[in-house]
C-alpha positions as a Markdown table, in Angstrom:
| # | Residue | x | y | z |
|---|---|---|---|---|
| 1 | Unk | -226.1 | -116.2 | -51.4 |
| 2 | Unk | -228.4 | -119.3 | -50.7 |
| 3 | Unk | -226.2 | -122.0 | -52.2 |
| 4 | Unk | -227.3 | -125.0 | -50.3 |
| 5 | Unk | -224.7 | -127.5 | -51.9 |
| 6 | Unk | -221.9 | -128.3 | -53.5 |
| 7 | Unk | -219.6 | -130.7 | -55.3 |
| 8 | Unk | -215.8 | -130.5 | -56.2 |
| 9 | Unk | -213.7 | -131.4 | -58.9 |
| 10 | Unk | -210.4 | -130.3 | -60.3 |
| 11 | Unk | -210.8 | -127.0 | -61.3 |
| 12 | Unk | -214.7 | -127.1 | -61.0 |
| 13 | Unk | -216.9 | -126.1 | -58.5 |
| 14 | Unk | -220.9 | -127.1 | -58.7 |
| 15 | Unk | -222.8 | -124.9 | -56.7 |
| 16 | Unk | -226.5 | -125.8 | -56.3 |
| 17 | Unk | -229.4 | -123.1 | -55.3 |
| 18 | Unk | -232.8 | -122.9 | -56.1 |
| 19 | Unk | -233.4 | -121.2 | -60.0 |
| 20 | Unk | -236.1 | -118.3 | -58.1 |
| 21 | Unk | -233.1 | -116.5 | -55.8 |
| 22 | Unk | -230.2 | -116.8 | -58.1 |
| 23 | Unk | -228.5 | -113.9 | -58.8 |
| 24 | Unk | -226.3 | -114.1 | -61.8 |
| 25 | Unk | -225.2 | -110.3 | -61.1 |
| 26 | Unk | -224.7 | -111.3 | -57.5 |
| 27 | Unk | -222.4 | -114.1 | -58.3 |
| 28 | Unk | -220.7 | -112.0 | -61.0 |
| 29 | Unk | -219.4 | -109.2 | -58.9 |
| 30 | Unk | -218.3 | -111.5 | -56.0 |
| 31 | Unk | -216.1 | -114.0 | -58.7 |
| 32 | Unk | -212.7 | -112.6 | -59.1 |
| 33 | Unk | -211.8 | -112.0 | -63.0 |
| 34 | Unk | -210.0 | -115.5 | -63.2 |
| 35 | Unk | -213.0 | -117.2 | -62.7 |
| 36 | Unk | -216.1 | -117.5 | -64.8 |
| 37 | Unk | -219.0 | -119.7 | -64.0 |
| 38 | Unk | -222.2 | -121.1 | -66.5 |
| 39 | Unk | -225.9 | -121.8 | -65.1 |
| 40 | Unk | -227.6 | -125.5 | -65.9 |
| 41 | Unk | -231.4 | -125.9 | -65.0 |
| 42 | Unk | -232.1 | -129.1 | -63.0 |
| 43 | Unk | -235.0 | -131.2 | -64.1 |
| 44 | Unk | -237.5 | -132.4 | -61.6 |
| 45 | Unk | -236.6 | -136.1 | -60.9 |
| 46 | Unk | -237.5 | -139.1 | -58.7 |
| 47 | Unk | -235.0 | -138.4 | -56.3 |
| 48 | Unk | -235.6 | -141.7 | -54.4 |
| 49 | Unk | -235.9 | -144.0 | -57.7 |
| 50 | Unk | -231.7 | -142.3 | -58.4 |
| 51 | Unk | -231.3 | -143.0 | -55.1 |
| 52 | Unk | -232.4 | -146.9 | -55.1 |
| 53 | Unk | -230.3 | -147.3 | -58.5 |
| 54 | Unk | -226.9 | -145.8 | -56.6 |
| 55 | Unk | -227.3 | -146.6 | -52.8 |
| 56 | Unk | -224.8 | -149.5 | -52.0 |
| 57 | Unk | -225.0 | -150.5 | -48.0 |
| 58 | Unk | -221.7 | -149.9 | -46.1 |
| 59 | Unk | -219.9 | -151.6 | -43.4 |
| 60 | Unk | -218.0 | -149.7 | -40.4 |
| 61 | Unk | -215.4 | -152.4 | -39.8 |
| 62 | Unk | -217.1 | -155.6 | -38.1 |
| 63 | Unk | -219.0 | -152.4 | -35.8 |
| 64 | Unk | -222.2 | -151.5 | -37.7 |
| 65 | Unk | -223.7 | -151.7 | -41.3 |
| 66 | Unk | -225.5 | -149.4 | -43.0 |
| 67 | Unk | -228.2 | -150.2 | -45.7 |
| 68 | Unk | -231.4 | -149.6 | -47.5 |
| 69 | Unk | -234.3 | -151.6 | -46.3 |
| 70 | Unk | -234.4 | -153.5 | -50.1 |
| 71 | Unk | -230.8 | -155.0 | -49.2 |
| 72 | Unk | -230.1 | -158.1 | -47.0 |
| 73 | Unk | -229.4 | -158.2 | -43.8 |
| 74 | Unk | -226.1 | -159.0 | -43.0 |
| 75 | Unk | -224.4 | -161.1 | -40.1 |
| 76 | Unk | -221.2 | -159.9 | -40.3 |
| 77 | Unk | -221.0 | -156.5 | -38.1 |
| 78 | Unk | -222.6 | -156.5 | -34.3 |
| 79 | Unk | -225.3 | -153.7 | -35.7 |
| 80 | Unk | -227.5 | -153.3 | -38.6 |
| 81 | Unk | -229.2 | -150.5 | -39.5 |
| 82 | Unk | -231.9 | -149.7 | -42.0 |
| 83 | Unk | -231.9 | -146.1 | -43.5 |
| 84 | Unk | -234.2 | -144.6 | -45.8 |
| 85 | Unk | -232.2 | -140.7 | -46.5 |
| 86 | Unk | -234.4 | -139.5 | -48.6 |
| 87 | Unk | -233.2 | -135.4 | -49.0 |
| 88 | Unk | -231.6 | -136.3 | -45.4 |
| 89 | Unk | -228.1 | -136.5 | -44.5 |
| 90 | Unk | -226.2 | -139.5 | -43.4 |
| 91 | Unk | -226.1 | -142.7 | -44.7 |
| 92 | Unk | -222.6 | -143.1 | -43.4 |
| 93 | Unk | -221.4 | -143.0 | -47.3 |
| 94 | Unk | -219.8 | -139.2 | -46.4 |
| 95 | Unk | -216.8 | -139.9 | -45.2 |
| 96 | Unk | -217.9 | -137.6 | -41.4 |
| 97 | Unk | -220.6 | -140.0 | -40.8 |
| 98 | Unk | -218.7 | -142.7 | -41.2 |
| 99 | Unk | -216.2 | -141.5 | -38.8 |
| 100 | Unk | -218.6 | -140.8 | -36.0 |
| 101 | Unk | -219.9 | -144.1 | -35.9 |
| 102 | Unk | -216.2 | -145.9 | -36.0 |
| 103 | Unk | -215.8 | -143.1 | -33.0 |
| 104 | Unk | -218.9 | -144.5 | -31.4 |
| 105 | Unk | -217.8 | -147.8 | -31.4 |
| 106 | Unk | -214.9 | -146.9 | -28.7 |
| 107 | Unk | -217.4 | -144.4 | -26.2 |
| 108 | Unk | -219.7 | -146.5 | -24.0 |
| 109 | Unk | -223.2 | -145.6 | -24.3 |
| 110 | Unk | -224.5 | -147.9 | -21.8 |
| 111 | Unk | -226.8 | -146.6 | -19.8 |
| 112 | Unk | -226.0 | -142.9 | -21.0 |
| 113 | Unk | -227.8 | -139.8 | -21.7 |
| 114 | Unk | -227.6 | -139.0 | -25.6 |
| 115 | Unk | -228.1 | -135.6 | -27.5 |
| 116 | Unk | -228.0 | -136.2 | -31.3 |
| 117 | Unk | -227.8 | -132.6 | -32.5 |
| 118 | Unk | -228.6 | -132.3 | -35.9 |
| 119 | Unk | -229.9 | -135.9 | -36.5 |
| 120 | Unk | -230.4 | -135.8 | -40.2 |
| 121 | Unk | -231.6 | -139.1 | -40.9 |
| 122 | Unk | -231.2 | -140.2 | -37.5 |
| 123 | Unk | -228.5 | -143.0 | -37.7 |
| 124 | Unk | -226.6 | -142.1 | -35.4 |
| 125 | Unk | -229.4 | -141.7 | -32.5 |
| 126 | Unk | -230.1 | -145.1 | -33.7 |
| 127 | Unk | -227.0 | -146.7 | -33.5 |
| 128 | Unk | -226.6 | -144.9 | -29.8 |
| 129 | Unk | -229.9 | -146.9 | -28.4 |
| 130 | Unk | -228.7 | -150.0 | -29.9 |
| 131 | Unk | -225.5 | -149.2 | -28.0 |
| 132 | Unk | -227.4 | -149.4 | -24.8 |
| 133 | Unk | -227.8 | -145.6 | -24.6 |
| 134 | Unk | -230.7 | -145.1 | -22.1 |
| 135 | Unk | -232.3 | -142.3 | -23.6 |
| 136 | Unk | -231.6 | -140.1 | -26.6 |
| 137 | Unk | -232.8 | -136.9 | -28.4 |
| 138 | Unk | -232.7 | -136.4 | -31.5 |
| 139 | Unk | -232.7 | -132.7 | -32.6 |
| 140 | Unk | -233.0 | -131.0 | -36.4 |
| 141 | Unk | -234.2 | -127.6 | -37.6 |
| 142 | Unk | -235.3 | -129.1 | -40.8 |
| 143 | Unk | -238.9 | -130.2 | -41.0 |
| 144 | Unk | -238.2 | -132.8 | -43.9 |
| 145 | Unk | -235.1 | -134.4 | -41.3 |
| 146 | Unk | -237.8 | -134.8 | -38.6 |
| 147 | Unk | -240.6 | -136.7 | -40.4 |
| 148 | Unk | -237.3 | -139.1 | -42.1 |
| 149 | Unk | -235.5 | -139.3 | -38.7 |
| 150 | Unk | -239.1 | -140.7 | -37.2 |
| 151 | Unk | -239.3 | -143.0 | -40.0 |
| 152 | Unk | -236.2 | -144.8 | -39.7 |
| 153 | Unk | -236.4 | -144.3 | -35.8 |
| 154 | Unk | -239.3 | -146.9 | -36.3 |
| 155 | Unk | -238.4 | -148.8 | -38.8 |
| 156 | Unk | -235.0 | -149.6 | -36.6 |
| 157 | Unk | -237.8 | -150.7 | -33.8 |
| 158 | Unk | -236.2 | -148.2 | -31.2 |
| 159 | Unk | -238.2 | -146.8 | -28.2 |
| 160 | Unk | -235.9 | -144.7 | -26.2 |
| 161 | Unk | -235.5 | -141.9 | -28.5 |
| 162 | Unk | -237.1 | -138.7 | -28.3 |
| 163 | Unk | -237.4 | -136.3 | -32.3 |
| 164 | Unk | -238.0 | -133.0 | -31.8 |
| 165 | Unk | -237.7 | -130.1 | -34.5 |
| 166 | Unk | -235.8 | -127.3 | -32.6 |
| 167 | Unk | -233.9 | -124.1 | -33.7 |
| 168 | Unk | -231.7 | -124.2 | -30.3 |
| 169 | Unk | -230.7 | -126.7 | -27.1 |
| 170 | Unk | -232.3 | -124.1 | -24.9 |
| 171 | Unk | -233.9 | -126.3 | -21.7 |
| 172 | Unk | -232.6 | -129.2 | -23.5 |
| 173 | Unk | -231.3 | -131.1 | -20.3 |
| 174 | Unk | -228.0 | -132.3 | -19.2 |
| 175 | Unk | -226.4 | -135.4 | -21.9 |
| 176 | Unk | -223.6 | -137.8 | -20.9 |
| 177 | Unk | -222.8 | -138.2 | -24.7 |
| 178 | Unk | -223.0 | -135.6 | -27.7 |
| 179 | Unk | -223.2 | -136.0 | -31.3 |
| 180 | Unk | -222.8 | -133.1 | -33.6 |
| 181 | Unk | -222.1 | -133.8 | -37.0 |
| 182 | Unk | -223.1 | -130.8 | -39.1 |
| 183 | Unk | -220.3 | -128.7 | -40.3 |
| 184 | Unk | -218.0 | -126.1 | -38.8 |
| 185 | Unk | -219.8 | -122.9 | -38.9 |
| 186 | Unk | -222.6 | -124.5 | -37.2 |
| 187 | Unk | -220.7 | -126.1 | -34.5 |
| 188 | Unk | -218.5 | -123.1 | -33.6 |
| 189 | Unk | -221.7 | -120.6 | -33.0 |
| 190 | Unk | -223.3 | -123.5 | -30.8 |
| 191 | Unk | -220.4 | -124.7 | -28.9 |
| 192 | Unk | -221.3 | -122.7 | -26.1 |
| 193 | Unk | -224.0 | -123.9 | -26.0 |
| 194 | Unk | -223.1 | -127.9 | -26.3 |
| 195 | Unk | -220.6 | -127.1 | -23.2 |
| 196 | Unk | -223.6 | -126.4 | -21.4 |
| 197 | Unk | -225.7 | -128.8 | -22.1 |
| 198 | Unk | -222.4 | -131.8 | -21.7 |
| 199 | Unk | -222.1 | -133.5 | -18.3 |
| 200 | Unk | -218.8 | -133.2 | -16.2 |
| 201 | Unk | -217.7 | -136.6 | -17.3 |
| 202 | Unk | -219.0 | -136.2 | -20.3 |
| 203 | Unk | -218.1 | -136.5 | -23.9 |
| 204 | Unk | -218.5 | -134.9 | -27.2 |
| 205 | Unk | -218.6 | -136.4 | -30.5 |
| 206 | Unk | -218.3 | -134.0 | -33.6 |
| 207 | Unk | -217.5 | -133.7 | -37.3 |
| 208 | Unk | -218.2 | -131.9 | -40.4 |
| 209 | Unk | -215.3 | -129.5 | -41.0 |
| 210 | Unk | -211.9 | -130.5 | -42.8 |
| 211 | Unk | -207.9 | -130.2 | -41.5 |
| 212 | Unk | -207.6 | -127.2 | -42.3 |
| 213 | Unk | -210.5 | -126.3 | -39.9 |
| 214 | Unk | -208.6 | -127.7 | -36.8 |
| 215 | Unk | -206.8 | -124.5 | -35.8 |
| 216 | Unk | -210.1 | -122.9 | -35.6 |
| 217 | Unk | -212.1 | -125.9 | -33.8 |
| 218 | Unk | -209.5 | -126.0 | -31.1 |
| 219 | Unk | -209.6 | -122.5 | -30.6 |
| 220 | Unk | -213.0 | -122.0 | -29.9 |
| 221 | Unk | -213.0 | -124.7 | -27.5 |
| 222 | Unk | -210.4 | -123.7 | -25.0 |
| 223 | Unk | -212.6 | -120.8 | -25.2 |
| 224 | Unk | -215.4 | -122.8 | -23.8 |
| 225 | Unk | -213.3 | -124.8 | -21.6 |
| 226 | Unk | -213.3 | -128.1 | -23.6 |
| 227 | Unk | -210.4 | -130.1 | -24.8 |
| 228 | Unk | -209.9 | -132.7 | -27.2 |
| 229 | Unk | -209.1 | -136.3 | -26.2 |
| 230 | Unk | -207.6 | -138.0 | -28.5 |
| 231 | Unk | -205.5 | -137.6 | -31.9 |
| 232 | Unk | -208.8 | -136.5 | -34.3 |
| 233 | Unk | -209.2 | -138.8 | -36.6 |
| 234 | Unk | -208.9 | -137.8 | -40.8 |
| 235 | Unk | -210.7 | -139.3 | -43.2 |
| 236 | Unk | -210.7 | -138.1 | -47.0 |
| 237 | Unk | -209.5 | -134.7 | -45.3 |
| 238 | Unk | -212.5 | -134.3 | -43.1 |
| 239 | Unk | -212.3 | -134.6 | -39.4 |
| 240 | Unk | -214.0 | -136.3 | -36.5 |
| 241 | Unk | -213.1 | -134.6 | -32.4 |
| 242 | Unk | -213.6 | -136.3 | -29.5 |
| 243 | Unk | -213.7 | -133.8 | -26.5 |
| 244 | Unk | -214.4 | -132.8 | -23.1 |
| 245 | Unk | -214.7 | -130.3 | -20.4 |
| 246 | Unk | -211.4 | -128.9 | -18.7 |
């Protein structure tokens, strides 16, 4: 229907779509009897200016931090990052990200061939290179993720990672290491895909669906001859796989 986001609560569901293609009839006749729904305009706001006033910086363990470039540096986890999000995801507040970078923090990147599909703001393509990854691309299909990726790619002084805005992997290459943390339709229609592009040693990284999603996630890989690792790991009832080819 075009929803682009939402929020939970008990008993409440906020559903966000831009005001020019909602369909009040739409919604209406989809909505079972029991539930009823009520429309609020958004204002225009400085997005970034809310941002700044809520952003706290997080720490992954003693691993990584995570912070706005206005905060201080901190000595207390082997990486820092700086990330700017700006209407980009992953800050490693969302409980996904934060799981794929303590993932991370057990995979060895030295050395190793990195696809970042779906980079968002780019953290974790940045967090690979500071890993010792030898090169990475980072891959969105949103035009706004790319320019923000790019800037925090340079503000984190890295110089072996590639941006490109792409709809697909096609002619991608061949990557030691995957990351894929988007959300479960997505990764399910381009698993096949991801097999193809992973390594025979390789491994891949992904996240962005919730326990009840697992059945599903492990059924399309055996269909694409991959397996999972390790125990996934559950975080707020979201989900982070480690996996493999068979």
């Amino acid at each position: 229907m075009g929803f682009d986001g939402f929020e939970e609560e008990e008993n409440i569901l906020h559903a966000f779509i831009p005001e020019n293609i909602f369909d009040p009839e739409n919604i209406a006749t989809t909505l079972s009897p029991k539930f009823s729904f009520s429309k609020k305009i958004i204002a225009e706001q400085n997005w970034n200016e809310e941002w700044e006033k809520n952003f706290q910086p997080i720490s992954v363990g003693d691993f990584c931090s995570v912070r706005a470039e206005f905060h201080l540096a901190t000595s207390k986890t082997k990486f820092d990052i700086i990330i700017t999000p700006k209407m980009s995801f992953g800050t490693g507040h969302h409980a996904t990200t934060y799981m794929m970078i303590d993932t991370m923090k057990n995979i060895d990147f030295k050395e190793k061939t990195v696809l970042d599909f779906g980079t968002g703001t780019g953290v974790l393509a940045i967090l690979a290179e500071k890993c010792g990854a030898k090169s990475v691309l980072a891959i969105d299909n949103d035009e706004w993720s790319i320019r923000n990726a790019t800037e925090n790619i340079l503000m984190n002084r890295c110089g072996r990672i590639t941006v490109e805005k792409r709809d697909s992997t096609r002619d991608a290459g061949v990557f030691d290491i995957i990351l894929a943390n988007i959300n479960k339709n997505v990764i399910i229609e381009n698993l096949p895909d991801l097999q193809q592009h992973l390594s025979a040693e390789g491994v891949l990284l992904t996240s962005g669906f919730l326990q009840q999603d697992l059945f599903d996630l492990e059924k399309e890989a055996e269909k694409n001859s991959l397996t999972i690792v390790a125990p996934p790991q559950m975080l707020h009832n979201w989900l982070s796989l480690r996996l493999k080819k068979i």
